[in-house]
C-alpha positions in Angstrom: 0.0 0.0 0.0 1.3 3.5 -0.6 0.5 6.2 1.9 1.3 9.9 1.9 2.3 10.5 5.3 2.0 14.2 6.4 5.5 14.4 8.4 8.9 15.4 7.5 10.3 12.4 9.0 8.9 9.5 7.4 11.2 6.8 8.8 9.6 8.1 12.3 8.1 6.5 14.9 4.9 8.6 14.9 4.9 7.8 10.7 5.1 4.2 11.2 2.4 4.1 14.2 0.3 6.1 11.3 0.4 3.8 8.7 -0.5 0.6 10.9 -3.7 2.6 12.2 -4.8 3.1 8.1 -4.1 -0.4 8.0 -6.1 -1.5 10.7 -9.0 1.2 9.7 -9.2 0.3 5.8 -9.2 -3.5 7.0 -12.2 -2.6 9.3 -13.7 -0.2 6.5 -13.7 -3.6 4.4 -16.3 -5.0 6.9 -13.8 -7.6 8.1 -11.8 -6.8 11.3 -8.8 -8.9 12.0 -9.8 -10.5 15.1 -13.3 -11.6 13.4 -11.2 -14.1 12.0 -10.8 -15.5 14.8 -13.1 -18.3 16.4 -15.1 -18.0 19.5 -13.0 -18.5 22.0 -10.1 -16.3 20.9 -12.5 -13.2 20.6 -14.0 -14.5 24.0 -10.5 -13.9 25.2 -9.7 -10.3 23.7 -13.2 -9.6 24.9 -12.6 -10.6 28.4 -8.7 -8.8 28.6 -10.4 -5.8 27.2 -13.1 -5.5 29.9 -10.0 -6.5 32.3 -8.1 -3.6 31.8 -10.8 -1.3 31.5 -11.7 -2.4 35.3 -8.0 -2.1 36.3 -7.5 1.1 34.6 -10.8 2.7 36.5 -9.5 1.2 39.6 -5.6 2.5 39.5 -7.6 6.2 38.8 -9.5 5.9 41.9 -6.7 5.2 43.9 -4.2 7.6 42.3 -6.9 10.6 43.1 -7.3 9.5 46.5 -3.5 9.4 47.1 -3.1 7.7 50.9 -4.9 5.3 53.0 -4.7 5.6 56.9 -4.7 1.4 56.9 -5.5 -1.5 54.7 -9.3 -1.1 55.4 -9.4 1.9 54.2 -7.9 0.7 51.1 -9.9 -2.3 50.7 -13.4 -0.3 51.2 -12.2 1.9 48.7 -11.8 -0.4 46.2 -14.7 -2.6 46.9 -17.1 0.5 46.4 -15.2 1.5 43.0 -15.8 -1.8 42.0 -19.3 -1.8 42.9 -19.8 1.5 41.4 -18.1 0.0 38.2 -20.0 -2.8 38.0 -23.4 -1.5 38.7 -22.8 1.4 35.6 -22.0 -1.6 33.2 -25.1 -3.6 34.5 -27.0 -0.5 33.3 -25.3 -0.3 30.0 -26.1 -4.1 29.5 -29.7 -3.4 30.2 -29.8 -0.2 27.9 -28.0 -2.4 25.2 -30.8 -5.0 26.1 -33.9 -3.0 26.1 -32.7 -0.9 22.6 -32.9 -4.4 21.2 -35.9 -5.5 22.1 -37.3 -2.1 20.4 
């Protein structure tokens, strides 16, 4: 594929990170993503790391805005109500997502 890339270094790092995202969004302008060619269980897999991270990277937010704990309870409340928080929002995602297709 040829690509005009709008930097005056085109051996870059920043060039080269360019070009693989117009890969990646002409493949999925094609109607066939990468990791649909996967089977089931693969995707089930990116699908579950992807929801894994999302939690951990709420979770390290929470705890880097609250800074300190005066003990590990603290801590441990903390977290369990974040999480709870967290889940409860996606619960009412799922049950948007739900209803809209039942509509």
């Amino acid at each position: 594929m040829n690509y005009q890339v709008s930097s005056s270094r085109n051996g870059s790092a920043m060039a080269l990170r360019r070009r693989a995202g117009l890969d990646f969004f002409r493949e999925v302008g094609n109607g066939s993503p990468a990791f649909l060619a996967f089977g089931p269980a693969p995707r089930k897999v990116i699908y579950t790391t992807n929801s894994i991270e999302s939690l951990n990277y709420q979770r390290s937010k929470i705890i880097k805005n609250r800074g300190h704990f005066p003990n590990d309870a603290g801590a441990v409340k903390l977290l369990w109500l974040a999480i709870r928080t967290i889940e409860d929002k996606r619960a009412r995602e799922r049950a948007k997502e739900a209803w809209q297709l039942t509509t």
